[in-house]
C-alpha positions in Angstrom: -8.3 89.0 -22.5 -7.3 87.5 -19.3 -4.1 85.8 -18.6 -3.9 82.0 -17.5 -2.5 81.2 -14.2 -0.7 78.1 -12.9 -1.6 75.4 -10.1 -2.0 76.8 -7.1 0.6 76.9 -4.7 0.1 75.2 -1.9 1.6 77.6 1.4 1.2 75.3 4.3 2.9 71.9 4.2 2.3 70.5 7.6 0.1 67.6 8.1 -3.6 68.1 8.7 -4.8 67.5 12.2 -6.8 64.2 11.1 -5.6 61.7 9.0 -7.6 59.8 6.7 -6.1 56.3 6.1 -6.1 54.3 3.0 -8.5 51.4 4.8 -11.0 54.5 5.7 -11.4 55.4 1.9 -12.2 52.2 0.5 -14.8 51.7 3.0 -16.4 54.7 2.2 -16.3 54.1 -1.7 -18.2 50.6 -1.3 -20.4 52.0 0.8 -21.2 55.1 -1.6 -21.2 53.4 -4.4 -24.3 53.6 -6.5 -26.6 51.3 -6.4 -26.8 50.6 -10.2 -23.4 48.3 -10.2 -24.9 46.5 -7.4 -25.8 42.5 -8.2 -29.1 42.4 -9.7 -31.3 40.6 -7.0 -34.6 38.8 -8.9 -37.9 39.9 -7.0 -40.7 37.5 -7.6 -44.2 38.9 -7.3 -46.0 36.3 -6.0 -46.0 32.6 -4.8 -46.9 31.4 -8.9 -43.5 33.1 -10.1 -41.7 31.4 -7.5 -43.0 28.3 -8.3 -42.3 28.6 -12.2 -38.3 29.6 -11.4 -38.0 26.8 -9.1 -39.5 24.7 -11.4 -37.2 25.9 -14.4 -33.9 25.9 -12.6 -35.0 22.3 -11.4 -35.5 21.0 -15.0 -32.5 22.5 -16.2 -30.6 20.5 -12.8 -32.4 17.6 -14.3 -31.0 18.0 -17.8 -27.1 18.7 -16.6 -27.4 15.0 -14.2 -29.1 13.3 -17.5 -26.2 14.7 -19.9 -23.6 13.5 -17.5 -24.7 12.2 -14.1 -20.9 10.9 -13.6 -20.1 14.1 -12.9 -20.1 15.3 -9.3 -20.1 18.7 -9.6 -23.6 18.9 -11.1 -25.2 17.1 -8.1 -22.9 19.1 -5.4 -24.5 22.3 -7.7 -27.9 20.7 -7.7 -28.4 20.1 -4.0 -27.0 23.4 -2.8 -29.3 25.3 -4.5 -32.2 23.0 -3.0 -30.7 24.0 0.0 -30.8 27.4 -0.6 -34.4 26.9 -1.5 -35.3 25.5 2.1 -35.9 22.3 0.3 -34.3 20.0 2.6 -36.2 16.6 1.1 -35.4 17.5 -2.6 -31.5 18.1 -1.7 -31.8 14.8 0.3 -33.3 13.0 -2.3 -30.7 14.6 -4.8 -27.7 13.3 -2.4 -29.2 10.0 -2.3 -29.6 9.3 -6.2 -25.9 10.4 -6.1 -24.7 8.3 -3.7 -26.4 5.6 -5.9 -24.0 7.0 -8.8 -20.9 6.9 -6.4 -21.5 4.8 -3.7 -17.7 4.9 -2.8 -17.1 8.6 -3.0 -15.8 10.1 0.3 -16.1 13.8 -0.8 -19.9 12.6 -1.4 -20.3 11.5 1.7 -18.5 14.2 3.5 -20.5 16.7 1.4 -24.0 15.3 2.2 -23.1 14.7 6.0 -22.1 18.3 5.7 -25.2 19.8 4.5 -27.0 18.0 7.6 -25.2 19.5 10.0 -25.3 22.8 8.8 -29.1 22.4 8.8 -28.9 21.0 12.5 -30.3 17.9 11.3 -28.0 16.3 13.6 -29.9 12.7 13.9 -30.0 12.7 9.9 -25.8 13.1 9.9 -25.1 10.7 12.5 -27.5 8.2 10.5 -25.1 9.0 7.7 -21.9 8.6 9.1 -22.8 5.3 10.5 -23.5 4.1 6.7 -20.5 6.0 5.7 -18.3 4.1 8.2 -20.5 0.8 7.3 -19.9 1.1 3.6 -16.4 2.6 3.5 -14.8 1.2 6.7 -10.8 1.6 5.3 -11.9 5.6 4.7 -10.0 7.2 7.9 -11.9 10.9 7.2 -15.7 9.5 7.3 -14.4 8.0 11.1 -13.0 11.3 12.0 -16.0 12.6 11.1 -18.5 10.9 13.1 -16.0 11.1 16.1 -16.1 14.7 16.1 -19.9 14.7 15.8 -20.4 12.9 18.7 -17.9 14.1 20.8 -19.0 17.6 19.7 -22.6 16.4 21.2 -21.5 15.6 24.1 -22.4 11.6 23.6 -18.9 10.3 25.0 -20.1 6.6 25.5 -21.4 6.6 21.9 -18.0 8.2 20.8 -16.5 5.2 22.4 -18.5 2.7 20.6 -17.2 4.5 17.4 -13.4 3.9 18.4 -14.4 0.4 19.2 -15.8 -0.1 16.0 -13.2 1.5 14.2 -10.4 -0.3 15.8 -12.2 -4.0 14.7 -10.9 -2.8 11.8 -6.9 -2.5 12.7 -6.7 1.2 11.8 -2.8 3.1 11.3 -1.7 4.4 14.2 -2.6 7.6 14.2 -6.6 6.1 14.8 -5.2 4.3 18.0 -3.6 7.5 19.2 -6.8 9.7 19.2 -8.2 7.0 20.6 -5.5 7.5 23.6 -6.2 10.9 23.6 -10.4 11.1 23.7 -9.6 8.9 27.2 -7.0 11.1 28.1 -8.6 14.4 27.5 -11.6 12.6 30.3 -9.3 11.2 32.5 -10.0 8.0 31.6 -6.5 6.2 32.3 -7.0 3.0 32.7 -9.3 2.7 29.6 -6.1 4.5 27.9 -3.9 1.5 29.3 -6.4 -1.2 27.6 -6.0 0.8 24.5 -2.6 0.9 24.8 -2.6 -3.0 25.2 -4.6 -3.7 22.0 -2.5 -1.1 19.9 0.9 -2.8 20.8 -0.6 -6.4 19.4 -1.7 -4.8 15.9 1.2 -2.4 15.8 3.9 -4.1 17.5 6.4 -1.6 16.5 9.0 -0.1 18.8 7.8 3.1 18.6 3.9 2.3 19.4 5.8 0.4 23.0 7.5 4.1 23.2 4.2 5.5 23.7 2.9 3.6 25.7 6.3 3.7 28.4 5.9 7.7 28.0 2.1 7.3 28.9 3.2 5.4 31.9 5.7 7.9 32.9 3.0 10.6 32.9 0.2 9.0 34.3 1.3 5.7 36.0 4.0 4.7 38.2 7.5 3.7 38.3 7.1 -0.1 38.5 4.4 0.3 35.4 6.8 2.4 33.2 9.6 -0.5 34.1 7.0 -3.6 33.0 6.1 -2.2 29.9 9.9 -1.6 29.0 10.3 -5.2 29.9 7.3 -6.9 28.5 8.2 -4.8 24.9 11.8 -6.1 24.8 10.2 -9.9 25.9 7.8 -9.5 23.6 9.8 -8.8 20.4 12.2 -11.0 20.8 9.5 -13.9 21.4 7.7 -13.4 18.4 10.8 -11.4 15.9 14.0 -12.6 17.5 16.2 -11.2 19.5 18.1 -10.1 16.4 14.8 -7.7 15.9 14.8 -6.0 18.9 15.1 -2.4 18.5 17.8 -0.4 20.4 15.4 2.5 20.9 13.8 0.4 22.9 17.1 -0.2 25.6 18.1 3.4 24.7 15.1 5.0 26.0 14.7 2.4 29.0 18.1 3.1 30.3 17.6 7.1 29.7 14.2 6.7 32.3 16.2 4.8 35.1 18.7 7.8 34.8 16.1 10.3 35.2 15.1 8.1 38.2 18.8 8.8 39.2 19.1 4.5 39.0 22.5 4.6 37.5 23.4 1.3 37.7 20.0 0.2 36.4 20.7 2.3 33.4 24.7 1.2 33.2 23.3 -2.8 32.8 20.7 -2.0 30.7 23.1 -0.3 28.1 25.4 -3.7 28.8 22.4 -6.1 28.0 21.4 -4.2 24.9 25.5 -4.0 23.7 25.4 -7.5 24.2 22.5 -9.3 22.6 22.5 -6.8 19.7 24.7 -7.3 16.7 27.2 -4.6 16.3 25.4 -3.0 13.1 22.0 -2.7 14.4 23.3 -1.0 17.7 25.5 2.2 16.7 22.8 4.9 18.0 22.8 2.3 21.4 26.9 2.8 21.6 26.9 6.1 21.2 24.0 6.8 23.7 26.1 4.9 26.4 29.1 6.6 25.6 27.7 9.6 26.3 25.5 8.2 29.7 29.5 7.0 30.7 30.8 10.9 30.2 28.0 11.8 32.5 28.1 9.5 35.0 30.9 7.2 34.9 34.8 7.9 34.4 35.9 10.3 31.4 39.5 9.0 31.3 38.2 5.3 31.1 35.2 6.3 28.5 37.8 8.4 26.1 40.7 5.5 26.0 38.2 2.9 25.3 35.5 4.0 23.1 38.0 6.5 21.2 41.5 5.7 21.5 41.5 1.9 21.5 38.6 1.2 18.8 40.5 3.8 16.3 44.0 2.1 16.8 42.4 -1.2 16.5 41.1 -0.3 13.5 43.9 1.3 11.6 45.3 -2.1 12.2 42.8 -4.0 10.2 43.1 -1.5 7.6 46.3 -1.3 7.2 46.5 -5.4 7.1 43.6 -5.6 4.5 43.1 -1.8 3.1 40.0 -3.4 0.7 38.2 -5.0 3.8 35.3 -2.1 3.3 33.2 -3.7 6.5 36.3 -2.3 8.4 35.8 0.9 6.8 32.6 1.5 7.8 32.8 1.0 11.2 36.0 3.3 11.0 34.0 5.7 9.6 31.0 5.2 11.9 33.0 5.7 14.9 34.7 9.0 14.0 30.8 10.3 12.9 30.0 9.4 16.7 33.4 11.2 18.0 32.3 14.6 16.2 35.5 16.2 14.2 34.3 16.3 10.8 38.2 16.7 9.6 38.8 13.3 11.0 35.5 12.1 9.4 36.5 13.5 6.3 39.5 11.8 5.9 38.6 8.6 6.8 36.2 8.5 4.1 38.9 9.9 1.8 41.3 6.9 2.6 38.5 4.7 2.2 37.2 5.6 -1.2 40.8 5.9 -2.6 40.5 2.0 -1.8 39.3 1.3 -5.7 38.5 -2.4 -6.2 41.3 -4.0 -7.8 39.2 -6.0 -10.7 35.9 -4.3 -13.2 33.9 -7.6 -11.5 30.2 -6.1 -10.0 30.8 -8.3 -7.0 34.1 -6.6 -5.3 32.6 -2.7 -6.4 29.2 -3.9 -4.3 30.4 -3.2 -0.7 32.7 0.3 -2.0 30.2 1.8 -3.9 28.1 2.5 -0.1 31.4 4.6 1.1 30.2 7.1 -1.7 26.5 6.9 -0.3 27.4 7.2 3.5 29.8 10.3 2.9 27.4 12.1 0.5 24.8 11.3 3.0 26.7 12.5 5.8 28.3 15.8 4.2 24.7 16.6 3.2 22.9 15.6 6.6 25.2 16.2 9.0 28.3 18.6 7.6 25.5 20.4 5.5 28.0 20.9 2.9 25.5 20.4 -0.4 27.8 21.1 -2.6 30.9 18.7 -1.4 27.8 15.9 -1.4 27.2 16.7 -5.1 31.5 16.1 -5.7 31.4 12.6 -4.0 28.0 11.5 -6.1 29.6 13.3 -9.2 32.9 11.4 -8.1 31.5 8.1 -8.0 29.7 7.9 -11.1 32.9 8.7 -12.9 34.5 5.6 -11.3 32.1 3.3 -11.7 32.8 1.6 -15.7 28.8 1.8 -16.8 30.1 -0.1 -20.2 30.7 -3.7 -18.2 28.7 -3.0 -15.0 26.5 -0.1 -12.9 24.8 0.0 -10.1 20.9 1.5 -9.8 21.1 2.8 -6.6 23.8 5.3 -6.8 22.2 6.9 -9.8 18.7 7.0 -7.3 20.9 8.4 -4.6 22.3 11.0 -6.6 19.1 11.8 -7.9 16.9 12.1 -4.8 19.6 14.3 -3.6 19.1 17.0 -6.6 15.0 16.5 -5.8 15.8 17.5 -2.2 17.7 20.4 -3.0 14.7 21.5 -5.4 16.9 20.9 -8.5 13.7 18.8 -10.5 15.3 19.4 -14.0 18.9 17.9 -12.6 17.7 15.5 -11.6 15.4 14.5 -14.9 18.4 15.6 -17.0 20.4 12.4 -14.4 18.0 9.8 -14.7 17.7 10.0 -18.6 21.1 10.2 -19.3 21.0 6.8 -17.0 18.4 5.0 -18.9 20.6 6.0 -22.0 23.8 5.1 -21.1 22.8 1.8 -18.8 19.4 0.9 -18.9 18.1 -1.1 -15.7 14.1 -1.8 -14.6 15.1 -0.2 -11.2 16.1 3.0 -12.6 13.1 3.5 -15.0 10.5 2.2 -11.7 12.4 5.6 -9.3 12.3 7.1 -12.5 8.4 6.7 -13.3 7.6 6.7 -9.2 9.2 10.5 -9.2 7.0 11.8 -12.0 4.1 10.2 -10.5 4.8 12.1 -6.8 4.4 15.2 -9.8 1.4 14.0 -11.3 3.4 14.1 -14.8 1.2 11.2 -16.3 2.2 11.9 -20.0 6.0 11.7 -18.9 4.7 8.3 -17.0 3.2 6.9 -20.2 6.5 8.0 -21.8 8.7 6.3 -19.5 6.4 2.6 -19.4 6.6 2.5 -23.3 10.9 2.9 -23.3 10.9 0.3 -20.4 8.5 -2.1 -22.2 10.7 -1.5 -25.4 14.0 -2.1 -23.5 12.2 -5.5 -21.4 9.2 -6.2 -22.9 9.4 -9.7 -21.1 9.3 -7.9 -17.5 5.4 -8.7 -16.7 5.4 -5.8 -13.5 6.5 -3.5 -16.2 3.2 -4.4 -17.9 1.1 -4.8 -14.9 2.5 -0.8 -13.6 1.5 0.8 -16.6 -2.0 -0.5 -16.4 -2.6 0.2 -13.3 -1.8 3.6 -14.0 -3.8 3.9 -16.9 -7.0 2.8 -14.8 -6.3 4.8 -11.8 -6.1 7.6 -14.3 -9.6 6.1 -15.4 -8.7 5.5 -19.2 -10.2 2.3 -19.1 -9.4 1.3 -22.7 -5.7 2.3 -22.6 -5.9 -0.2 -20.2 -7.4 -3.4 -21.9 -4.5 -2.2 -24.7 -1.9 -2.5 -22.6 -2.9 -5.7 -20.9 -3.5 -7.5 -25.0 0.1 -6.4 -26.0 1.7 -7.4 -22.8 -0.5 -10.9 -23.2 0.5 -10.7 -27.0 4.3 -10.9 -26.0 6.1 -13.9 -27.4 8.2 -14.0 -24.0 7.3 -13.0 -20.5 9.1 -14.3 -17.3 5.7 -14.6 -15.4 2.9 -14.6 -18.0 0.2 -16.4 -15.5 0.5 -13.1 -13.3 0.1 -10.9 -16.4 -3.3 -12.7 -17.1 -4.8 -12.7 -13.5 -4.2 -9.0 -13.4 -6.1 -9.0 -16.7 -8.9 -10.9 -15.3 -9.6 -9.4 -12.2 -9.3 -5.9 -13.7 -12.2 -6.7 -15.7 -13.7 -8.7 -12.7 -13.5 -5.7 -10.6 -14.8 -3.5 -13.2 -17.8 -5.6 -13.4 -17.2 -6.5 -17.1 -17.7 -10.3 -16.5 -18.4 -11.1 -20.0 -14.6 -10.0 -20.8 -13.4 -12.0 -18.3 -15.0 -15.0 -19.4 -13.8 -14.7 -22.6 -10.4 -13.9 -21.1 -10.4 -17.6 -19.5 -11.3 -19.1 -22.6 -8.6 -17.5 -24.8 -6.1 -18.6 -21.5 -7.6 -21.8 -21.9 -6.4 -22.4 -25.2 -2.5 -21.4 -24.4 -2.3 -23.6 -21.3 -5.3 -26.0 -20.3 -4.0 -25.9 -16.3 -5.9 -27.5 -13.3 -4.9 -23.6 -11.3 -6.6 -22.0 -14.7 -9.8 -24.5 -14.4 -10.4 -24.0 -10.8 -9.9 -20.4 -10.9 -12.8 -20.2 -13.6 -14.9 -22.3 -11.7 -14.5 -19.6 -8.5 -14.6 -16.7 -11.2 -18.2 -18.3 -12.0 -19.3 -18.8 -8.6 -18.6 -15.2 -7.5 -20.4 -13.1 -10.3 -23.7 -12.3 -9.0 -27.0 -12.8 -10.3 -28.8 -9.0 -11.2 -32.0 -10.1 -10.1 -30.4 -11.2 -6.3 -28.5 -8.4 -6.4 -31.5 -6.2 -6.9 -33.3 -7.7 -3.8 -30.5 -8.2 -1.8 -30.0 -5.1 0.5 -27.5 -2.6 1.0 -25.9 -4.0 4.0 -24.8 -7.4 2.9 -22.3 -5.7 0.2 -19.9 -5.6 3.1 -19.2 -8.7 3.3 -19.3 -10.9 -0.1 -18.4 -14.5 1.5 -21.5 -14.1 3.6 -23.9 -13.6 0.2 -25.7 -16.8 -0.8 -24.4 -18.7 -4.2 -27.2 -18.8 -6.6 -27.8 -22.4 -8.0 -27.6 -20.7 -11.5 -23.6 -19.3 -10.7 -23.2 -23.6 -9.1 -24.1 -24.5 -12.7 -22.2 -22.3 -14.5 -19.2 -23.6 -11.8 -20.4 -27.2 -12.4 -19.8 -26.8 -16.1 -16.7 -25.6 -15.6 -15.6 -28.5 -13.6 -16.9 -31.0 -16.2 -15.1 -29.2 -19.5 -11.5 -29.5 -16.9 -12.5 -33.1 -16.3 -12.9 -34.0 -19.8 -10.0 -32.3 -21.3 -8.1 -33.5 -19.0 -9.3 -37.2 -19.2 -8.7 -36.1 -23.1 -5.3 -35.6 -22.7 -4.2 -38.6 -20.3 -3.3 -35.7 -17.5 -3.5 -37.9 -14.7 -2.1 -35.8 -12.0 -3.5 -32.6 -13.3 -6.9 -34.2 -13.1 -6.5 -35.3 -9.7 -6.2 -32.1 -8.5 -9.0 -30.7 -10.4 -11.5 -33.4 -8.7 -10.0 -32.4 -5.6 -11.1 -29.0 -6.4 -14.3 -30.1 -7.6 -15.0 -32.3 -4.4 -14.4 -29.1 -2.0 -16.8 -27.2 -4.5 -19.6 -29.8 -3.7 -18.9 -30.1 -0.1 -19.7 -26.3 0.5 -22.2 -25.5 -2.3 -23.2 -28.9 -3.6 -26.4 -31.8 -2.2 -25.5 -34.9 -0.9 -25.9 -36.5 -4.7 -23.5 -34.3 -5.9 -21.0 -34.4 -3.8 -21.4 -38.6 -4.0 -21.3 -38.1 -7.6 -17.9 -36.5 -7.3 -16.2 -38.6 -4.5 -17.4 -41.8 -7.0 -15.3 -39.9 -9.3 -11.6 -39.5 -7.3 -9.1 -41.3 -8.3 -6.8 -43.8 -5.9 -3.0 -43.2 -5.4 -0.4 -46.1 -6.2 3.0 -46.1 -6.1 5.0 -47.7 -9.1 8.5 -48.0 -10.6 9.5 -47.4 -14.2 12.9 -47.9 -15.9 15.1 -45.4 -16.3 17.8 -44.7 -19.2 20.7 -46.0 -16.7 18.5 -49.1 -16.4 17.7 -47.6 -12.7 14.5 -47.7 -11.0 12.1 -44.9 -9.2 9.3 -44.8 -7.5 6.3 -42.5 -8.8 2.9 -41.9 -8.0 0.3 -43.0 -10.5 -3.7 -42.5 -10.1 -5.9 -45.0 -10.8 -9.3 -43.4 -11.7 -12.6 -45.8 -11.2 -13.8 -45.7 -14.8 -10.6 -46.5 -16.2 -10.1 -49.1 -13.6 -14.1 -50.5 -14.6 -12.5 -50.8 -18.1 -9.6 -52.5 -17.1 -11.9 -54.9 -15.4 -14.0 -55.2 -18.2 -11.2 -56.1 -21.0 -9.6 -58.8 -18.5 -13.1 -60.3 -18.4 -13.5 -60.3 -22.2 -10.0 -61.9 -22.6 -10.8 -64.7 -20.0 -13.7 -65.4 -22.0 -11.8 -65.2 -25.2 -9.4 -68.1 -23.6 -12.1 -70.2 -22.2 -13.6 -70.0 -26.0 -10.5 -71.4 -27.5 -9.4 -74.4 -24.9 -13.6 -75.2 -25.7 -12.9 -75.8 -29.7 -15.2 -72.7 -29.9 -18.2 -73.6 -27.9 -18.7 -71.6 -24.6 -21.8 -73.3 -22.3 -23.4 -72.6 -19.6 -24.4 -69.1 -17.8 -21.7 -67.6 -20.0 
C-alpha cells in the first residue's frame, strides 16, 4: 500500500528569468480560445439566399416603422443595416421618409448627414446640410456641421458664405467668434475687423467690445486698439446712457495705456470713469485705480485717502444714523477692497446687529441684503462654508415669517446648500418654506431646481400645491402646461389649460386662453381652437377676441395648397399665399363681430373691429370689398353729456352710415307726418 505524500515543495524561490505579465495572458487566452464560443457568422450559399434574408429582415424593418414610425430608433436601426448591406439608395430613401416623420429632428439630421460622409458621399452631405441649415436655421449644431465639412474640404470661400448666412440670422456669440477665428486661423485680418464691426451691433455687450480691443492689441495697432475703446464707451452711452456704461470697459482701457507705459493716459481714464459712473456701478473701477495709484503714483497719498479717510468718514455716518443700511454697505464694500477679513468681519457684525426697529416689510427690505452679502462673501471669498451657513441660518431666525418673509433669502440659502452638493438640504429648506410662508416665487426656484434634475413627477407635485395655494395666478397655469407638453403628454395638457380656464378668478384670464389657443394652433389641432374661440366668445364678445379669430382663420392652411406647395416656402409663412377659402372663413368672422356688436349698441368696440376689418380688405381683399367696408366706417363726433354734479364732458361718439340713413329716414317721415296734419289730412302733389 503506498503512502500519500504532500504538495511539493517548492526549493528555489527566486524569480524566473522572464516574466510573463498579466496583459500577456489574456492575449493569449482570446487568441486560443476555441472557436466554438466564437459569434456564429451566417454563410449564405448563393446570391438566392441573400436575397430572401435581405428581403426578410427588410419586411420585418417595415413592420417595426408601421407599428410605431414615431419612434426614431427603428429608422436609425433600419438604415444602418441598409448601410451595412451596401444599399446606399434604400438607407437614403429610409432617411428621407423619416425626415418626413420628423422634419425638425436635429439628431435626424445629424444622423443622416453622418452616414453620407462616412460613405464619402460628400456632395450628398453638403446637399443636406444646406436643407438642414434652410429648415432649421436657430439649430447652432447643423451650422457647425456644415462649417466643418467645408472647411475640412478645403472650400474656404464656400465656408465663408456659410458664416455669412448664418450670421443673417443674429446667432449667440459664440457663432460670431468662430467666425473670428476661421479668418484668423487664414490670416484674414481685416475680414476679422468687419466681423468684429457687425458682432458689436447685434451684441452690443461690453464684453463682445473687449474682444474686439484684445483683437486689435494682437493684430492691429496702437491708435486702432485706442478707437475701439473710444467708439465702445461713445457708443453705449448714445444708445443705453451713460448710466449703462460698463466699468470693464474704462478698467481694461486704462490697464492697455499702462502697458503702453501712458500713465497719465491711464490716470484720466480712471478719473473720467470715477466720475460719470454712479458710485454703485463702479466698485471693481475704484478698486482697480487704487491699485494702478499703489503702482504708479504716491502710496502715502493712495493709503490716507482711499483707506483712512473713506473708513472715518464713514463711521461718522454710522454712528449718526446706525440704521442708514446704504452706509453699511459701502462700509462693508470698502473694507472687502482693503483685504483684512477681521475687519470685514466685523463690519458686517455691527451691521446686522442693526435690527429694524418695527415687524413693517418695508424697513427689513434694505437689512435683510447684509445677510446675503456676508454669506456671499464668507463663502466666495473667506471660503468659510460653514460660517456662510450660520449667517443664512441666522437670518431666517430673525426674520418673523408669521407677519412678513422675504423669498429671496430662502433661494439664497437654498442655492448655497445645491452648491455645496447638499440636494436633500436644500429640498428639506424649500418645503419647509412653502409650509411655513407660502409665496409664488419660492414654489417657481422651487419647481425651476427639480427641473435642472429632470424630477418631473416632483414638478407635477409642486404646480398642483401652487395652483391649490393661488389658483388665480394664470403663469402658474400657463408653467405647468408648458411642462406637460414639452414632456409630450399632450392631454395632461388640454387638462390643465380647462381647469385653469374653469377658474372662477384669474388676474389675467385673456393670457390663459391665448396660451390655450395657440397650443392647439401650434399643434395643428385647428378644429380645437376654433371651438376654443367660440366658447371665449361666449364669456366676453371683445373686438381683440374677434380680430384675433379672424387672423386665427386666415393663417390655417388649406391641405390641398399645402400639398403642392413646396418644401422651401415653409420658412417663411408671411410669404405663403391666403387661400380665398381661409378670406371667407376670415370674412365670416368679421361679419358675426359686426353684427353682435351692432346687436349690442357697442359703438366704440365696433369701430375698432371695422378698422380691423378695413386693414383685412386692404391686404387680402378686391377693390369691391374693400369699398364695401370703407362704406361701412363709422364718423367720429364729439359730444357732451350731463354728469351727476350737473358738469359737462366731452366724449367721442360714432356715427355709423346706416344708422345715420335711418336717422334720415324717420326725420323725413315726421316732416311728412307734420305736413299731413297743417293739410287737414290731405298731402298733394309729388309727395
Amino acid at each position: 500500500m503506498e503512502h500519500s505524500r504532500g504538495p511539493p515543495r517548492v526549493k528555489n524561490k527566486a524569480p524566473a528569468p522572464v516574466q510573463i505579465s498579466a496583459e500577456q495572458l489574456l492575449r493569449e487566452a482570446v487568441d486560443r480560445q476555441e472557436t466554438a464560443i466564437h459569434k456564429p457568422t451566417q454563410r449564405f450559399a448563393d446570391l438566392e439566399e441573400l436575397k430572401e434574408y435581405q428581403g426578410r429582415k427588410r419586411r420585418e424593418f417595415e413592420d417595426y416603422i408601421r407599428r410605431n414610425r414615431v419612434r426614431l430608433a427603428n429608422w436609425f436601426q433600419y438604415a444602418q443595416w441598409e448601410l451595412e448591406q451596401k444599399e446606399f439608395a434604400r438607407a437614403r430613401s429610409i432617411f428621407e421618409r423619416a425626415l418626413d416623420v420628423h422634419p425638425n429632428n436635429t439628431q435626424l439630421w445629424v444622423r443622416y448627414v453622418e452616414a453620407e460622409l462616412k460613405n464619402r458621399n460628400i456632395n450628398h452631405a453638403r446637399n443636406l446640410l444646406d436643407r438642414a441649415v434652410t429648415r432649421l436655421p436657430r439649430v447652432p449644431k447643423l451650422w457647425y456641421k456644415y462649417l466643418w465639412v467645408m472647411e475640412m474640404l478645403g472650400d474656404i470661400p464656400g465656408t465663408r458664405q456659410v458664416f455669412d448666412r448664418w450670421m443673417q440670422w443674429q446667432p449667440d456669440e459664440d457663432a460670431w467668434n468662430a467666425y473670428i477665428k476661421l479668418e484668423k486661423r487664414y490670416g484674414e485680418y481685416d475680414r476679422a475687423r468687419q466681423i468684429f464691426r457687425m458682432y458689436v451691433q447685434v451684441h452690443p455687450e461690453p464684453r463682445t467690445w473687449l474682444k474686439w480691443a484684445k483683437f486689435e492689441e494682437e493684430f492691429g495697432t496702437t491708435d486702432m486698439v485706442r478707437d475701439v475703446f473710444q467708439t465702445a464707451i461713445q457708443t453705449i452711452a448714445e444708445t443705453l446712457g451713460d448710466d449703462e456704461v460698463d466699468e470693464r470697459l474704462f478698467i481694461a482701457f486704462a490697464r492697455f495705456e499702462a502697458r503702453q507705459k501712458e500713465y497719465e493716459r491711464a490716470r484720466a481714464i480712471y478719473r473720467f470713469g470715477l466720475d460719470n459712473l454712479p458710485r454703485s456701478r463702479s466698485m471693481a473701477l475704484h478698486a482697480q485705480y487704487t491699485t494702478f495709484e499703489k503702482q504708479f503714483g504716491d502710496k502715502e497719498g493712495v493709503e490716507d485717502v482711499v483707506l483712512t479717510k473713506r473708513r472715518k468718514l464713514y463711521e461718522d455716518q454710522v454712528r449718526e444714523n446706525p440704521k442708514n443700511y446704504d452706509v453699511w454697505f459701502d462700509f462693508a464694500r470698502l473694507e472687502e477692497a482693503g483685504g483684512d477679513p477681521e475687519r470685514v468681519r466685523e463690519v458686517y457684525e455691527r451691521a446686522i446687529a442693526q435690527v429694524p426697529p418695527t415687524q413693517e416689510k418695508r424697513h427689513w427690505r434694505r437689512y435683510v441684503f447684509l445677510f446675503l452679502f456676508y454669506a456671499i462673501w464668507e463663502e466666495l471669498h473667506a471660503k468659510d462654508v460653514d460660517r456662510a451657513r450660520q449667517v443664512y441660518d441666522a437670518c431666517l431666525q430673525l426674520i418673523p415669517h408669521k407677519k412678513f418673509t422675504f423669498a429671496k433669502v430662502w433661494v439664497a440659502k437654498a442655492h448655497f446648500e445645491v452648491r455645496q452638493g447638499q440636494l436633500t438640504a436644500a429640498r428639506k429648506l424649500l418645503g419647509r418654506a412653502i409650509g411655513m410662508c407660502p409665496k409664488d416665487r419660492l414654489f417657481r426656484e422651487y419647481i425651476a431646481l427639480e427641473q435642472k434634475l429632470y424630477e418631473f413627477h416632483r414638478c407635477r407635485t409642486l404646480y398642483e400645491k401652487w395652483a391649490l395655494y393661488n389658483p388665480a395666478n394664470c403663469d402658474t397655469w400657463i408653467k405647468w402646461a408648458d411642462l406637460e407638453r414639452g414632456l409630450e403628454d399632450y392631454d395632461r395638457t388640454r387638462a390643465i389649460f380647462e381647469v385653469a380656464i374653469g377658474q372662477p378668478v384669474l388676474d389675467m384670464p385673456e393670457i390663459v386662453w391665448k396660451a390655450y389657443i395657440d397650443f392647439e394652433e401650434e399643434e395643428g389641432q385647428y378644429e380645437r381652437a376654433r371651438a376654443l374661440y367660440e366658447r371665449l366668445l361666449e364669456k366676453a364678445s371683445h373686438p381683440k377676441v374677434w380680430i384675433s379669430y379672424a387672423q386665427f382663420e386666415i393663417n390655417i392652411p388649406d391641405d390641398e395648397e399645402d400639398e403642392e406647395r413646396p418644401e422651401e416656402d415653409d420658412e417663411d409663412d408671411e410669404e405663403r399665399p391666403v387661400s380665398e377659402a381661409a378670406k371667407a372663413r376670415a370674412r365670416r368672422v368679421f361679419e358675426r363681430a359686426d353684427k353682435s356688436m351692432r346687436d349690442a349698441d357697442l359703438r366704440a368696440e365696433r369701430a375698432t373691429l371695422l378698422a380691423a376689418w378695413h386693414e383685412f380688405e386692404k391686404t387680402h381683399g378686391s377693390a369691391d370689398d374693400i369699398d364695401r367696408v370703407a362704406r361701412m366706417l363709422p364718423r367720429r363726433t364729439k359730444k357732451k353729456r350731463r354728469l351727476d354734479d350737473d358738469t359737462f364732458e366731452e366724449y367721442i361718439d360714432y356715427v355709423f352710415p346706416a344708422d345715420e340713413q335711418q336717422t334720415k329716414n324717420l326725420s323725413n317721415l315726421l316732416a311728412l307726418a307734420s305736413k299731413w296734419k297743417q293739410t287737414g289730412g290731405t298731402i298733394t302733389g309729388g309727395d
